[in-house]
N, C-alpha and C positions, 0 to 999 in steps of 0.2 A: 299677447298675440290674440287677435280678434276670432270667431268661431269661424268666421268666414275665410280665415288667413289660413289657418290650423286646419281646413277640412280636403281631405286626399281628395283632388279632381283625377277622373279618369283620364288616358292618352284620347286623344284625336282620332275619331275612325279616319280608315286610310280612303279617301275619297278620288283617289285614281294617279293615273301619271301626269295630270294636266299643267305643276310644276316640279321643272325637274330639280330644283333646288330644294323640294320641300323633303321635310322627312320621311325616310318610308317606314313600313310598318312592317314587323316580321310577328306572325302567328307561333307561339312555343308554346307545346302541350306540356304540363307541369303533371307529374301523378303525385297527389296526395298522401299523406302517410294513409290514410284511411282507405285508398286504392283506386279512389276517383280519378278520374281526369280535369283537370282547368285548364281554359287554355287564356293565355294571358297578352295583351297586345304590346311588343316592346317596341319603343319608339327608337331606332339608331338611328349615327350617321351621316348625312347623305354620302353615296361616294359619286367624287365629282371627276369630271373628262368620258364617265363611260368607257372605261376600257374593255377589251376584249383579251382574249386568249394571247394576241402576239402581241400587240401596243403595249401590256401590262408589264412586258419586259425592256421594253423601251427608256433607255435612260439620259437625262436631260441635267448637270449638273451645273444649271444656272442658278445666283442666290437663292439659299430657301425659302427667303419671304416671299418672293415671288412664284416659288413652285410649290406644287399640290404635295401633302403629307402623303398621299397614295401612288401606289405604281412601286417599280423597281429604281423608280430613280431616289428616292424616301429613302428606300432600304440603303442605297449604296453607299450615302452620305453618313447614313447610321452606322453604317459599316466603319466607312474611311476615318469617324469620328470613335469609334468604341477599340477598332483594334488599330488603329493609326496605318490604315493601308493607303497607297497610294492611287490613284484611279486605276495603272495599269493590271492592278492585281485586284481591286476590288472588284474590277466587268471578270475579270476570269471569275474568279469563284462564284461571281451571276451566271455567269454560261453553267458552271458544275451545278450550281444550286435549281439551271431550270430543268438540265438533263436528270438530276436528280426529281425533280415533283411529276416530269414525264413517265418516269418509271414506278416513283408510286401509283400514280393513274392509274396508269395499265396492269401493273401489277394487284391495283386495288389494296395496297399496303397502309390501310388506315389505322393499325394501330401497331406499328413499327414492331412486327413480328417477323419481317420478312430481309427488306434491305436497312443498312448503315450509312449514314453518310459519313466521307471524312472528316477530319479535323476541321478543315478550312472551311466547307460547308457546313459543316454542325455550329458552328460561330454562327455564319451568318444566320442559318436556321434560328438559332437565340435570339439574336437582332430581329429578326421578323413575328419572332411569337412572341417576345414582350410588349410589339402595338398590336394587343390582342383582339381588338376590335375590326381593325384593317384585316390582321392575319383570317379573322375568319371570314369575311368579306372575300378576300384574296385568295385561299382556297376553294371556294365554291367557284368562283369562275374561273379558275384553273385546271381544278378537280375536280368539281362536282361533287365532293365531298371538303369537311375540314378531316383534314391531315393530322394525327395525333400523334406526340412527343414523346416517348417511353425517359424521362429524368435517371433514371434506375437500370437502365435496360444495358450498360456497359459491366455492371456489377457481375453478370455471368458471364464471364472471358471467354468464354467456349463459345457459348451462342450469338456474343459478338463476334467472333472472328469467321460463322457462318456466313450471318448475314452480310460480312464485308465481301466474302468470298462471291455471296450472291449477286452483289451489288455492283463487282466487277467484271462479272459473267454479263450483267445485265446490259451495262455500259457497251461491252463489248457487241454484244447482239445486238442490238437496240439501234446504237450511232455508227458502230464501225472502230471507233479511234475515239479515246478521249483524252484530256490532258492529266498525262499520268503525275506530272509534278504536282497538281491543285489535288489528284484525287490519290494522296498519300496516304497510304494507313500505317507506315511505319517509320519513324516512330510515331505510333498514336497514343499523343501524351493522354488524352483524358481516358482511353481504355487501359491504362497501363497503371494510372493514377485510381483509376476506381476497383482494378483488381488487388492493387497495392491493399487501398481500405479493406476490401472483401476480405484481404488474408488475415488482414489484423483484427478484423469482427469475427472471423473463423477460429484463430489463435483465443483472443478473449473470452469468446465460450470455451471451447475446449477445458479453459485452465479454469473458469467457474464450473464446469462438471468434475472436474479430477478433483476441486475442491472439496 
C-alpha cells in the first residue's frame, strides 16, 4: 500500500444544502479520557424523500428495489418479513407503534423509565432499532430526541407492570380508544420470560451464598 493510499484523509466540510443528494455532516462532540472536548465531523446517510412528521408514517408496499430503505413503509416490510405478519396486522401495530413514539414525545420518556410497550410493538420496536442509522435519523424527526431501548428493563416485573399500567392510562388520555387487542400485555411473553430468568439468577445466588 502506497503512503499516499495508507494516509487518513479528513471528511468533506459540509459546504451547505445546495445538493440534496449529497452527504450531510452531523457535528458530535467526543469528550476525551483526559476531559477535553473534540468534536469530530461524521459523514452519514443521506435521507432521501424528505419526510416530515406525517409522511414518515406513510406506507407504500410497492417492490423494495424500487422503494426507499427509510420511512414506515421499510419498517413494515421488515416487519411482515422478520415476524411473518400479514399487511393487515403489520399497519395496526404501525398505528400502536406511532401512538406509542407520540407519547414518548410528550411524555419526554427517553430512556424508558416511564411507559412500556406491548408485545406486538416491542417487535416491531426491534425491527426499527436494528437499522440503527435510519432509527436515529427517524427519531429526531419524530421526536426531537433519539428514543432509548432499556434491553434489561423487563427484568424488574414490578416496574414493568407500572409502566404498562402507565402506558395505558396514557393511551387512554392521549387518543380516547385504542386497539386493545395490538396493545395486549397479557399474556406478555417476553415480561413473563425475563422474570422467569430473573427468578433463576435470584435462586442461583441465593444457593452460592448458603454455599
Amino acid at each position: 500500500m502506497s503512503a499516499v493510499n495508507s494516509e487518513r484523509k479528513s471528511p468533506p466540510e459540509n459546504v451547505g444544502d445546495a445538493e440534496p443528494s449529497a452527504k450531510r455532516v452531523c457535528n458530535l462532540s467526543v469528550v476525551a479520557v483526559g476531559g477535553s472536548i473534540d468534536t469530530h465531523n461524521i459523514v452519514t446517510t443521506p435521507r432521501e424523500g424528505d419526510f416530515n412528521e406525517k409522511t414518515w408514517w406513510m406506507v407504500d408496499l410497492t417492490p423494495i428495489g424500487s422503494s426507499s430503505p427509510q420511512g414506515a413503509s421499510a419498517l413494515v416490510k421488515r416487519c411482515m418479513r422478520t415476524h411473518g405478519w400479514d399487511e393487515v396486522k403489520a399497519r395496526k401495530v404501525l398505528d400502536a407503534y406511532r401512538q406509542f413514539m407520540i407519547l414518548k414525545k410528550e411524555l419526554k420518556d427517553w430512556d424508558a423509565n416511564i411507559l412500556s410497550p406491548c408485545y406486538l410493538v416491542d417487535q416491531m420496536w426491534h425491527c426499527h432499532i436494528l437499522d440503527v442509522v435510519n432509527y436515529c435519523h427517524d427519531m429526531m424527526l419524530l421526536c426531537g430526541h433519539v428514543v432509548g431501548h432499556n434491553p434489561d428493563g423487563a427484568l424488574d416485573y414490578v416496574a414493568k407492570q407500572e409502566r404498562d399500567d402507565t402506558t395505558r392510562a396514557s393511551l387512554q388520555d392521549h387518543f380516547g380508544s385504542y386497539d386493545k387487542e395490538v396493545w395486549d400485555y397479557s399474556p406478555d411473553a417476553a415480561s413473563a420470560n425475563a422474570n422467569g430468568i430473573a427468578i433463576q439468577l435470584d435462586n442461583a445466588a441465593n444457593e452460592e451464598r448458603n454455599w
